[in-house]
N, CA, C, O and CB atoms as a CASP TS submission, in Angstrom:
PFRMAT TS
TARGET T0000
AUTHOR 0000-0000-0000
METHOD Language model
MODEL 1
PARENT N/A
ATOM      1  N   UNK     1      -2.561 -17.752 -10.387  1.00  0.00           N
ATOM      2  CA  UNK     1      -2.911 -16.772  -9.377  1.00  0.00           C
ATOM      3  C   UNK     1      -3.932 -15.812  -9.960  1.00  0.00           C
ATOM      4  O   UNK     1      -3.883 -15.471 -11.141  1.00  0.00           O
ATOM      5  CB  UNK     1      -1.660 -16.015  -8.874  1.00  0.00           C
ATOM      6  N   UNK     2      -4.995 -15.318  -8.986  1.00  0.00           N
ATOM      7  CA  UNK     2      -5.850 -14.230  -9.171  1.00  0.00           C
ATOM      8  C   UNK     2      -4.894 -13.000  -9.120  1.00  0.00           C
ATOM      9  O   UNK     2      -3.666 -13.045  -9.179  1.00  0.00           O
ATOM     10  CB  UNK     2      -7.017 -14.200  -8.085  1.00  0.00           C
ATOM     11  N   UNK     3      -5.685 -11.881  -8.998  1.00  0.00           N
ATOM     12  CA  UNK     3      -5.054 -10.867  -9.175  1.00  0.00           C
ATOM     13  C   UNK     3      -4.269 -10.718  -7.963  1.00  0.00           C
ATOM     14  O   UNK     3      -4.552 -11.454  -7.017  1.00  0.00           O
ATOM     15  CB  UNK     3      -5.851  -9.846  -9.522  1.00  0.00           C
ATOM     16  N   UNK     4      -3.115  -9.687  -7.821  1.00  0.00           N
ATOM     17  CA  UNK     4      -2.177  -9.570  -6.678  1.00  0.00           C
ATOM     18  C   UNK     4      -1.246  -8.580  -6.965  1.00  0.00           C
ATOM     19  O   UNK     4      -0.739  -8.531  -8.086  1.00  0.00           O
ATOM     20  CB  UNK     4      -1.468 -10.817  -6.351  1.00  0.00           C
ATOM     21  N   UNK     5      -0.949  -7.759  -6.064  1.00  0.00           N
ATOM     22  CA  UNK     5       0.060  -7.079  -5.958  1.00  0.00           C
ATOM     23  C   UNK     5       1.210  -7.406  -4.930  1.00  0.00           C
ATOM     24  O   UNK     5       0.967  -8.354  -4.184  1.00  0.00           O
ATOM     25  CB  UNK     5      -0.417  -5.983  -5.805  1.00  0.00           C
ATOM     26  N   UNK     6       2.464  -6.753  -4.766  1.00  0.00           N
ATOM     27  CA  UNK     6       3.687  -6.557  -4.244  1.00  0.00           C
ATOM     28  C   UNK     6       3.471  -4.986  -3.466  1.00  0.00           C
ATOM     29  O   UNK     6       4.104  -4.068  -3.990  1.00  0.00           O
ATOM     30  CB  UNK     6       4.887  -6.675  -5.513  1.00  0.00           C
ATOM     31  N   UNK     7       2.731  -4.689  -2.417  1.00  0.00           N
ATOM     32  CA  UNK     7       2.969  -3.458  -1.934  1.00  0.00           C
ATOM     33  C   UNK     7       3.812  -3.194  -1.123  1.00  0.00           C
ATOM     34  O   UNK     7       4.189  -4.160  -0.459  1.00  0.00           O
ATOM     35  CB  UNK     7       2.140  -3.027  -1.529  1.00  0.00           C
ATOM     36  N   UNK     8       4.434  -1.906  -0.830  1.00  0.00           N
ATOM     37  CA  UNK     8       5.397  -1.348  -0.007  1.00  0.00           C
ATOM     38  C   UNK     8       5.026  -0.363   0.117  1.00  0.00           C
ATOM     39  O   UNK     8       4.460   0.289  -0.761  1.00  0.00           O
ATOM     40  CB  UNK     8       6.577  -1.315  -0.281  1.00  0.00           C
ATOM     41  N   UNK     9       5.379   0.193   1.878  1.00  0.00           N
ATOM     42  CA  UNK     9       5.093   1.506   2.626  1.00  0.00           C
ATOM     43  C   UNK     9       6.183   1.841   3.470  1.00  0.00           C
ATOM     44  O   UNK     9       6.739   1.067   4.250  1.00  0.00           O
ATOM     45  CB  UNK     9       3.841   1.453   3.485  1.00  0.00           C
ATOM     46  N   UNK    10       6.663   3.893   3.135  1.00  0.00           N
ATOM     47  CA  UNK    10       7.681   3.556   4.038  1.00  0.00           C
ATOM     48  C   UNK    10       7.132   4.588   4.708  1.00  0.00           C
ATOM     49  O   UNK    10       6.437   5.287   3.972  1.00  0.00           O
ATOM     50  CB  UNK    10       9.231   3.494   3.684  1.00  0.00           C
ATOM     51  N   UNK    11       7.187   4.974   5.916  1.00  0.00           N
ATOM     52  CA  UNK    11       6.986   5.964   6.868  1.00  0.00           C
ATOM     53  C   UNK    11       7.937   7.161   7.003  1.00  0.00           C
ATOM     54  O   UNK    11       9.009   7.185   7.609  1.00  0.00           O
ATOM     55  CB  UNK    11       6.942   5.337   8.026  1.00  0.00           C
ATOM     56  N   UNK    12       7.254   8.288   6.226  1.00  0.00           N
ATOM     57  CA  UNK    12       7.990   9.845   5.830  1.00  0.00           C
ATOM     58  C   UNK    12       7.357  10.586   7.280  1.00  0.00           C
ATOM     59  O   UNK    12       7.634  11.785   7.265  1.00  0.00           O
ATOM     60  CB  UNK    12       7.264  10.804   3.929  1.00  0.00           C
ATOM     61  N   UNK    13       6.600  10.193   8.492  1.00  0.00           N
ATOM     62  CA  UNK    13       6.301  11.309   9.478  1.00  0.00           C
ATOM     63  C   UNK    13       7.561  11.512  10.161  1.00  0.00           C
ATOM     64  O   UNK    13       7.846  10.548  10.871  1.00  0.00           O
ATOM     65  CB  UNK    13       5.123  10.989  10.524  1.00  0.00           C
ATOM     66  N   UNK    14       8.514  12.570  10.182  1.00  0.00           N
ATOM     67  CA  UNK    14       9.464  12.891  10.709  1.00  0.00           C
ATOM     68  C   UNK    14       9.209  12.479  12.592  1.00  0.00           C
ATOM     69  O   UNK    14      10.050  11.965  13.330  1.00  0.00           O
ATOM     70  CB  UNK    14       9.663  14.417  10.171  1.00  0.00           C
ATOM     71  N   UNK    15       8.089  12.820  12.886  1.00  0.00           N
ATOM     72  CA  UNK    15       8.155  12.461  14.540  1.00  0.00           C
ATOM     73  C   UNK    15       8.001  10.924  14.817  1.00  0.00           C
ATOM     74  O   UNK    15       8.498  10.339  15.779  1.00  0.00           O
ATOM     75  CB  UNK    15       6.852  13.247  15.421  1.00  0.00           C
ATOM     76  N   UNK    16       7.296  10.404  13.905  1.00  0.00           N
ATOM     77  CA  UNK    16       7.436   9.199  14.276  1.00  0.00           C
ATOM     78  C   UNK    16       8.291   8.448  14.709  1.00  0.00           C
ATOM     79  O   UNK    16       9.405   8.618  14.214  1.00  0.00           O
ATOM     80  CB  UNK    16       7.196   8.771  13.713  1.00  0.00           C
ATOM     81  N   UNK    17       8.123   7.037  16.063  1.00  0.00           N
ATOM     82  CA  UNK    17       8.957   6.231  16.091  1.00  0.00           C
ATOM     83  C   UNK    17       9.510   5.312  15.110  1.00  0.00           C
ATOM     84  O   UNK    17      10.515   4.627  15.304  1.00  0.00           O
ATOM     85  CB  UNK    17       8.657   5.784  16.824  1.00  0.00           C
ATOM     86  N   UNK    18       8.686   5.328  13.857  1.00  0.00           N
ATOM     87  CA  UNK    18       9.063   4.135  13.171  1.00  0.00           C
ATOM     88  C   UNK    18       9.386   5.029  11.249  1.00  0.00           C
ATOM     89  O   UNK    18       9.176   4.471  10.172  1.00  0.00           O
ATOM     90  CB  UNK    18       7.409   2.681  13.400  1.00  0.00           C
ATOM     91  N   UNK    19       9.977   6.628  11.484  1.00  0.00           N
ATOM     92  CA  UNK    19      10.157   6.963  10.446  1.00  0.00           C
ATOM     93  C   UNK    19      11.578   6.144   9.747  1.00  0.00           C
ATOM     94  O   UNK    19      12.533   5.608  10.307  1.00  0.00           O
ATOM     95  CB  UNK    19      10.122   8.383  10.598  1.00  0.00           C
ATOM     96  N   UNK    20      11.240   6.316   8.272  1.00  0.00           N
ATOM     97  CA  UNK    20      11.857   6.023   7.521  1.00  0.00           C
ATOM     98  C   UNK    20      12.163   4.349   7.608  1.00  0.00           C
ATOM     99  O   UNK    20      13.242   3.967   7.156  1.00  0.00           O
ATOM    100  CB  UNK    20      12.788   6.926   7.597  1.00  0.00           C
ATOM    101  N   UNK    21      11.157   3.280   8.225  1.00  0.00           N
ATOM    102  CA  UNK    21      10.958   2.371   8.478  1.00  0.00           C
ATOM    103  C   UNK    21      10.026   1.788   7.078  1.00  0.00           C
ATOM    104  O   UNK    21       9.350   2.753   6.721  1.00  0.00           O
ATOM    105  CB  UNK    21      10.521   2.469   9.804  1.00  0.00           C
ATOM    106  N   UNK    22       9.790   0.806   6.329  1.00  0.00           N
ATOM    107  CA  UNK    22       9.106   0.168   5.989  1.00  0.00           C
ATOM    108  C   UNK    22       8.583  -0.813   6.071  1.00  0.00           C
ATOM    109  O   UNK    22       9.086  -1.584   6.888  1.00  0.00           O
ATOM    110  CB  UNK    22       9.224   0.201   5.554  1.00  0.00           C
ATOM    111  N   UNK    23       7.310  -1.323   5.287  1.00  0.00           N
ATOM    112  CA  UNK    23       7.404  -2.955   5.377  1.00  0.00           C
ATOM    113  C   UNK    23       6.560  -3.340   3.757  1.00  0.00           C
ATOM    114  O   UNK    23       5.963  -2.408   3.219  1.00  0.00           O
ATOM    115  CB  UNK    23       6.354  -3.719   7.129  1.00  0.00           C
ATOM    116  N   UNK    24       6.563  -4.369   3.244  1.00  0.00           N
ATOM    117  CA  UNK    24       6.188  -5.274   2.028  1.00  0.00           C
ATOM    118  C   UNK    24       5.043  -5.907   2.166  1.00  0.00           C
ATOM    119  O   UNK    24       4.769  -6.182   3.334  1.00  0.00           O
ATOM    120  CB  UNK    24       7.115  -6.288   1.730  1.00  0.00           C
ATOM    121  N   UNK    25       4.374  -6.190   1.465  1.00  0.00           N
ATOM    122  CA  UNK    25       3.093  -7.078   1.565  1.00  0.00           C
ATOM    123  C   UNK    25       2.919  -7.390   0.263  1.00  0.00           C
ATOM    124  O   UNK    25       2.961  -6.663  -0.730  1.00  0.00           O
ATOM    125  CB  UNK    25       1.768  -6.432   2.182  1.00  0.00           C
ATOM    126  N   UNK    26       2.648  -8.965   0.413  1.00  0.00           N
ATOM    127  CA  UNK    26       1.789  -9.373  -0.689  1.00  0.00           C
ATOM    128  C   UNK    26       0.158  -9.697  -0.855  1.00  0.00           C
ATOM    129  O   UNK    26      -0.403 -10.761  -0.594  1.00  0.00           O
ATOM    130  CB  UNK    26       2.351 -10.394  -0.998  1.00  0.00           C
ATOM    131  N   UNK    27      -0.397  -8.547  -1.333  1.00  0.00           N
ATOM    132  CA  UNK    27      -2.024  -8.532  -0.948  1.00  0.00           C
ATOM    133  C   UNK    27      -2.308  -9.705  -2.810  1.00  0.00           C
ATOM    134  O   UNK    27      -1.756  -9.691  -3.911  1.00  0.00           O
ATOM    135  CB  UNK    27      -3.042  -6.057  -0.838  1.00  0.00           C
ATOM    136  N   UNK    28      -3.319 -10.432  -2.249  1.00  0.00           N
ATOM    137  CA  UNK    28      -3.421 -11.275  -3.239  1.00  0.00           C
ATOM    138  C   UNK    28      -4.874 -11.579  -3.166  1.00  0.00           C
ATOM    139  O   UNK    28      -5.264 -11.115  -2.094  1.00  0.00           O
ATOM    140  CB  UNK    28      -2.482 -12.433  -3.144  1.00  0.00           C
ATOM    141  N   UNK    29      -5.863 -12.142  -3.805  1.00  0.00           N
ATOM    142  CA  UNK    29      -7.215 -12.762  -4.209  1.00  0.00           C
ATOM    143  C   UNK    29      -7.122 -13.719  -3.177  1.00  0.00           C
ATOM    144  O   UNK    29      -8.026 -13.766  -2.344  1.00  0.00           O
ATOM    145  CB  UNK    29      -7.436 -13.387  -5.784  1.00  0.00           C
ATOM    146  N   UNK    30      -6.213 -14.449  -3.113  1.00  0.00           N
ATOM    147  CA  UNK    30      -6.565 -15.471  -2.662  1.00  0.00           C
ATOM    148  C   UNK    30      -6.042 -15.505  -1.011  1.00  0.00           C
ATOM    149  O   UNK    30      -6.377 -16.397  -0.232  1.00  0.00           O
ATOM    150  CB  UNK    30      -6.073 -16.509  -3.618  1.00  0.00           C
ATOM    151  N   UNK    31      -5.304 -14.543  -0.711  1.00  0.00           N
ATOM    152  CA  UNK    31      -4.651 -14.098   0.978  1.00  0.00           C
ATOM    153  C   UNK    31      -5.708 -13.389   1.464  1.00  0.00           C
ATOM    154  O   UNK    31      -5.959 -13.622   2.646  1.00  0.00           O
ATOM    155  CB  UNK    31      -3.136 -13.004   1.131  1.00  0.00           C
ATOM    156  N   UNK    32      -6.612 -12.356   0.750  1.00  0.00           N
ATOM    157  CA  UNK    32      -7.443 -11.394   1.375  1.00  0.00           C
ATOM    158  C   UNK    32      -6.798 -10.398   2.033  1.00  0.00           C
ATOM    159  O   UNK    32      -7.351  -9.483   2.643  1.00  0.00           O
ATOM    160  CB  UNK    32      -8.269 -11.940   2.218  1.00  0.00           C
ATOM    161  N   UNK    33      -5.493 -10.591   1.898  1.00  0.00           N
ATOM    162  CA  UNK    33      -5.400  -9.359   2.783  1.00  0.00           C
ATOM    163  C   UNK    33      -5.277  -7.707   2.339  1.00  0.00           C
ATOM    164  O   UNK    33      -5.312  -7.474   1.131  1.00  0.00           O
ATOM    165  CB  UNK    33      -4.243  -9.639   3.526  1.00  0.00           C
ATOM    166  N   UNK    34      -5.119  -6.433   3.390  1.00  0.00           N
ATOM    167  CA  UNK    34      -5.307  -5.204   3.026  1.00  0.00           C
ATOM    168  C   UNK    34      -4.329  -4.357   4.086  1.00  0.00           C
ATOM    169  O   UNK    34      -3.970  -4.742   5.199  1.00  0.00           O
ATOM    170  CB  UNK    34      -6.882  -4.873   3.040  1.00  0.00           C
ATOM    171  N   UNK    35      -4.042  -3.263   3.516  1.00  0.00           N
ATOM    172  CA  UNK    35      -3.492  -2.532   4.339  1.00  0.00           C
ATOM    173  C   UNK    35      -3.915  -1.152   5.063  1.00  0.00           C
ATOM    174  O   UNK    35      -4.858  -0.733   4.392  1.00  0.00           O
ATOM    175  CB  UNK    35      -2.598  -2.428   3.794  1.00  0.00           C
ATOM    176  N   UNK    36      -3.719  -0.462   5.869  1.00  0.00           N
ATOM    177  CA  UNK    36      -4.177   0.810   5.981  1.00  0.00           C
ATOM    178  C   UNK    36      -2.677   1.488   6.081  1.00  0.00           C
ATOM    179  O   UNK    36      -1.619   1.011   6.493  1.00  0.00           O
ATOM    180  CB  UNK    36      -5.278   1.041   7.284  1.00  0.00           C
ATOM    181  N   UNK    37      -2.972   2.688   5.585  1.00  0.00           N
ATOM    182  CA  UNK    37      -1.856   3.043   5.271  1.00  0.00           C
ATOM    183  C   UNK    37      -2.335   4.415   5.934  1.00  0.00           C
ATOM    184  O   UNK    37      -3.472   4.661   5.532  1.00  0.00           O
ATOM    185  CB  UNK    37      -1.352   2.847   3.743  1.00  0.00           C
ATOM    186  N   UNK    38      -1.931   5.250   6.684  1.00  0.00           N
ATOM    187  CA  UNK    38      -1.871   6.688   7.257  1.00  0.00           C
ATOM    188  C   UNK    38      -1.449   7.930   6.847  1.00  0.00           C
ATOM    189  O   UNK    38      -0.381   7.667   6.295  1.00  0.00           O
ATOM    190  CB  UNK    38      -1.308   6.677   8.114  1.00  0.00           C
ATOM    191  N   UNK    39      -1.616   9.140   6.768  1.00  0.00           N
ATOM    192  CA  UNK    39      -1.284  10.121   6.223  1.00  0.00           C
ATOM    193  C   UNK    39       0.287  10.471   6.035  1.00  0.00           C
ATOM    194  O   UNK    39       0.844   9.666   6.781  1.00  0.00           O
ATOM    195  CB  UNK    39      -1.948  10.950   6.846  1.00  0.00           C
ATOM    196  N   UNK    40       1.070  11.095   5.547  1.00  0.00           N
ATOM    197  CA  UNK    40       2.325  10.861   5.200  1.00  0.00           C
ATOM    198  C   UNK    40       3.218   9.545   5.261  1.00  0.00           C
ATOM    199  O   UNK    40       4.417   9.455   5.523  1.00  0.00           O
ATOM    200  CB  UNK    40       2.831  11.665   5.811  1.00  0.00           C
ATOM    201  N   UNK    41       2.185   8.425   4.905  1.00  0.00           N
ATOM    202  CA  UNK    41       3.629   7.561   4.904  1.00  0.00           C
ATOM    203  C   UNK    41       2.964   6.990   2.554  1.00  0.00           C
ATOM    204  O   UNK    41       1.953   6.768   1.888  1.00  0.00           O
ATOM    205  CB  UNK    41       3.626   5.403   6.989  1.00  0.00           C
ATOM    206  N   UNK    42       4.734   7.087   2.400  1.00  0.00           N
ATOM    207  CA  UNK    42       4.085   7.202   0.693  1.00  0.00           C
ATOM    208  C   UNK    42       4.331   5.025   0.740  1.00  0.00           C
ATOM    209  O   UNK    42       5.003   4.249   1.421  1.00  0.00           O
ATOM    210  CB  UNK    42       5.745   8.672  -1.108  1.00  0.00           C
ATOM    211  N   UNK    43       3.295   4.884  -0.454  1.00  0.00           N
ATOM    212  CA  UNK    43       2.687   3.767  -0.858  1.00  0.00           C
ATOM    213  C   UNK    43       3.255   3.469  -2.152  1.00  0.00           C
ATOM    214  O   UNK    43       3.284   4.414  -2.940  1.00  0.00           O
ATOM    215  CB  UNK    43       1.262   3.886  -0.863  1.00  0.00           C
ATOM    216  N   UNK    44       3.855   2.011  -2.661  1.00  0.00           N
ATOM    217  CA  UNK    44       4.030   1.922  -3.880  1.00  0.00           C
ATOM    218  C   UNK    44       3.864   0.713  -4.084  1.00  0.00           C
ATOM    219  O   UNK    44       4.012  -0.052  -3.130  1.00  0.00           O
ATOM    220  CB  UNK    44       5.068   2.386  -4.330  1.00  0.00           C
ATOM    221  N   UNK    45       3.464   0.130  -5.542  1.00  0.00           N
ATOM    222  CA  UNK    45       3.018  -1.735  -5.520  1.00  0.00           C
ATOM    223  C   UNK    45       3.031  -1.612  -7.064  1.00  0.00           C
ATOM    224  O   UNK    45       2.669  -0.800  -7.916  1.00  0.00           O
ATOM    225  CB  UNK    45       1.081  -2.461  -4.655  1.00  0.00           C
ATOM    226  N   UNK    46       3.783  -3.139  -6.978  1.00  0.00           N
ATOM    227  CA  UNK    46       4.035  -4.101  -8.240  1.00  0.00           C
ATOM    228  C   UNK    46       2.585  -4.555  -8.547  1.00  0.00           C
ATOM    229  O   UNK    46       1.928  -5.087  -7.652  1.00  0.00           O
ATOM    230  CB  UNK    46       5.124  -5.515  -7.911  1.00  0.00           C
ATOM    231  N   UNK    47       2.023  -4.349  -9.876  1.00  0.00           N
ATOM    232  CA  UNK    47       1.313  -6.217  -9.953  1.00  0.00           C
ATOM    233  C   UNK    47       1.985  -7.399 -10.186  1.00  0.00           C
ATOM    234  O   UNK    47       2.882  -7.329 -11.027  1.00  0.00           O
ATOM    235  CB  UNK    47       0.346  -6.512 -11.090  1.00  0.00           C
ATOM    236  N   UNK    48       1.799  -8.390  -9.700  1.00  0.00           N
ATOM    237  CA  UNK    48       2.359  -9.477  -9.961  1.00  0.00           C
ATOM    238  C   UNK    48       1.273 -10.687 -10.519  1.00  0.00           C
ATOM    239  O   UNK    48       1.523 -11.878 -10.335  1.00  0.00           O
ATOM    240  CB  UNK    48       3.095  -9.787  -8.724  1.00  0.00           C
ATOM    241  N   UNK    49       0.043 -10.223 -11.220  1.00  0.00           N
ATOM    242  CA  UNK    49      -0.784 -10.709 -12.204  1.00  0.00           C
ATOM    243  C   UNK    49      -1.554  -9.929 -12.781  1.00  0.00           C
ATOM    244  O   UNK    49      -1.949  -8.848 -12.342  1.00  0.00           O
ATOM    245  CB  UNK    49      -1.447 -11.571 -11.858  1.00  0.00           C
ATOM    246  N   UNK    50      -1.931 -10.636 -14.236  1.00  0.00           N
ATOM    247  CA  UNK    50      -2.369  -9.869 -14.985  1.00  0.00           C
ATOM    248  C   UNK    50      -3.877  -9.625 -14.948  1.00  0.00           C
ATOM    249  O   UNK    50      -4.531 -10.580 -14.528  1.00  0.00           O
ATOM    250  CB  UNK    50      -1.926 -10.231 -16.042  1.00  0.00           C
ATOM    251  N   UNK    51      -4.541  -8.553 -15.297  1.00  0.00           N
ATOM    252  CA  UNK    51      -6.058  -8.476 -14.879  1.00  0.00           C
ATOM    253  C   UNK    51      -6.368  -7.876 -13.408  1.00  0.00           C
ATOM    254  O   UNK    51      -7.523  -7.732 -13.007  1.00  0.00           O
ATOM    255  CB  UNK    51      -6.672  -9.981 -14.920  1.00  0.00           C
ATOM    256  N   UNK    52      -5.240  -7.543 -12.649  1.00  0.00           N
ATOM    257  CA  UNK    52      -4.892  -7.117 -11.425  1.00  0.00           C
ATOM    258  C   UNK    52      -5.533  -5.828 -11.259  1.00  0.00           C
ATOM    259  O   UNK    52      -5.038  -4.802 -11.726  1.00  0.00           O
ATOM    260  CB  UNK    52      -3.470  -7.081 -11.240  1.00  0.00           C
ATOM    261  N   UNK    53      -7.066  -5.857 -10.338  1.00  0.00           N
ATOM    262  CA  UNK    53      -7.517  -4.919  -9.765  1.00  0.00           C
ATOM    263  C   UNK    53      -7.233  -4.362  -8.259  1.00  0.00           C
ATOM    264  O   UNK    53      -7.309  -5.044  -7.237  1.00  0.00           O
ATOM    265  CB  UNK    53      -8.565  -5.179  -9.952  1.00  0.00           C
ATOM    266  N   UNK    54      -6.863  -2.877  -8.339  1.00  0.00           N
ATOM    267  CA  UNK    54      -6.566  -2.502  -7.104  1.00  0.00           C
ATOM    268  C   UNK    54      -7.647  -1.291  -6.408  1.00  0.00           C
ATOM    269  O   UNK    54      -7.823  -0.215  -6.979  1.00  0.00           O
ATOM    270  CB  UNK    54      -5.093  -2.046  -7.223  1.00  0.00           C
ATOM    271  N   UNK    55      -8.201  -1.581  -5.342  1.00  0.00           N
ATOM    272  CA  UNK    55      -9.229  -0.715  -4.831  1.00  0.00           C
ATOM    273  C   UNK    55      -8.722   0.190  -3.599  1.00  0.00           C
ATOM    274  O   UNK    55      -8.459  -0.236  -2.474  1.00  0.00           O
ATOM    275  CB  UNK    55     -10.439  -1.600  -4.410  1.00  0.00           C
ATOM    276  N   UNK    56      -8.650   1.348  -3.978  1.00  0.00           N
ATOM    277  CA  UNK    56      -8.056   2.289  -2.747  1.00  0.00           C
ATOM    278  C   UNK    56      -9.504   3.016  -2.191  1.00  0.00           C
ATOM    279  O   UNK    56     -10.443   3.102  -2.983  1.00  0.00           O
ATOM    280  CB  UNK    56      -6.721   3.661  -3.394  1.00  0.00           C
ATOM    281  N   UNK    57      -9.650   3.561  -0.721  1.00  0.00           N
ATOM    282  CA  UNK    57     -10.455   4.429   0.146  1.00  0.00           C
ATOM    283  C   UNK    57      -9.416   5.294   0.381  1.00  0.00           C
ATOM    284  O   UNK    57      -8.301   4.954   0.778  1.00  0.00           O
ATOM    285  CB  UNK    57     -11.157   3.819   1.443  1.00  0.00           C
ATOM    286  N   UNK    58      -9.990   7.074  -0.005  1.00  0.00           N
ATOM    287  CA  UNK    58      -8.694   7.842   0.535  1.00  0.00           C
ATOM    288  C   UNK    58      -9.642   8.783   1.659  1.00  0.00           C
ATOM    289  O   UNK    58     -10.808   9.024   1.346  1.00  0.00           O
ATOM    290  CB  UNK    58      -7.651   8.916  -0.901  1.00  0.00           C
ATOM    291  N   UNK    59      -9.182   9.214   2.757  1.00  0.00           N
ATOM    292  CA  UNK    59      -9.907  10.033   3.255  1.00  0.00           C
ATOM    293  C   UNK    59     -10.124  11.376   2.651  1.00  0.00           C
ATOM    294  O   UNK    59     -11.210  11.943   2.774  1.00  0.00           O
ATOM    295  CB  UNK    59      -9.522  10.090   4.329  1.00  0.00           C
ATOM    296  N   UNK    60      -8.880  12.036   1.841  1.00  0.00           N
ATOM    297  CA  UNK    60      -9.667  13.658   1.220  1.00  0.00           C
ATOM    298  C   UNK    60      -8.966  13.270  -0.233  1.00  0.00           C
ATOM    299  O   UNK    60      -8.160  12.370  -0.467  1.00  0.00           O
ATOM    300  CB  UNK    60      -8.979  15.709   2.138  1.00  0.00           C
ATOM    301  N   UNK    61      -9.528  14.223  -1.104  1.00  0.00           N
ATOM    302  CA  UNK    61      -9.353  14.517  -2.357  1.00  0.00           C
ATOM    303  C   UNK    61      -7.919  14.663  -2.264  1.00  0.00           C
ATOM    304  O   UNK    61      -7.258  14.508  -1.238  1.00  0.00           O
ATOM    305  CB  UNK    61     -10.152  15.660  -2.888  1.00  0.00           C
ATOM    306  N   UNK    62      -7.342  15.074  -3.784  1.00  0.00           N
ATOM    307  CA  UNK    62      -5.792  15.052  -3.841  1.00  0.00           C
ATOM    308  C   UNK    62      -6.213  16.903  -4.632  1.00  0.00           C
ATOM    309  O   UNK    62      -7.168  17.139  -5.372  1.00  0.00           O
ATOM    310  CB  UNK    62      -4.756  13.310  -5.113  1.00  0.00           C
ATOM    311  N   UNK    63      -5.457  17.631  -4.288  1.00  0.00           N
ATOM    312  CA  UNK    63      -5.170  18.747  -4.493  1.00  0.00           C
ATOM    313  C   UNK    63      -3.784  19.326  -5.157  1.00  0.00           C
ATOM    314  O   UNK    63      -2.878  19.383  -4.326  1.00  0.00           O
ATOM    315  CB  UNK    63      -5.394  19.123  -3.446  1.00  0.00           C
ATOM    316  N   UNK    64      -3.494  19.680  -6.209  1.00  0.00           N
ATOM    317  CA  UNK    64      -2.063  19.862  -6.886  1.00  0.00           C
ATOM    318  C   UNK    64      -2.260  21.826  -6.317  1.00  0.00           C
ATOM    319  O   UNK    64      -1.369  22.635  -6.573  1.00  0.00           O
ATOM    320  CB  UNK    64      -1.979  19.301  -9.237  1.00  0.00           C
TER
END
């Protein structure tokens, strides 16, 4: 396998219909696939190969 991850998203918007809902994906080289992920819902991913590049677009800076 090319590079690939194991991602997971769970949905923290309290109004939402689908809070505290998640779902899994396996984004891989060779699936193409991608996710969009929306403002408060938090993001986390395995690699599951080595050499495994991951490319994020965020809409704003991160601010501590």
């Amino acid at each position: 396998m090319l590079g690939g991850i194991h991602d997971v998203i769970v949905d923290l918007r309290p109004g939402s219909v689908t809070y505290m809902e998640w779902i899994a994906q396996e984004l891989t080289a060779d699936n193409k696939k991608m996710l969009y992920i929306p403002e408060a819902v938090a993001h986390s991913f395995l690699t599951l190969a080595g050499n495994t590049e991951v490319f994020y677009q965020m809409s704003e800076y991160y601010y501590t």
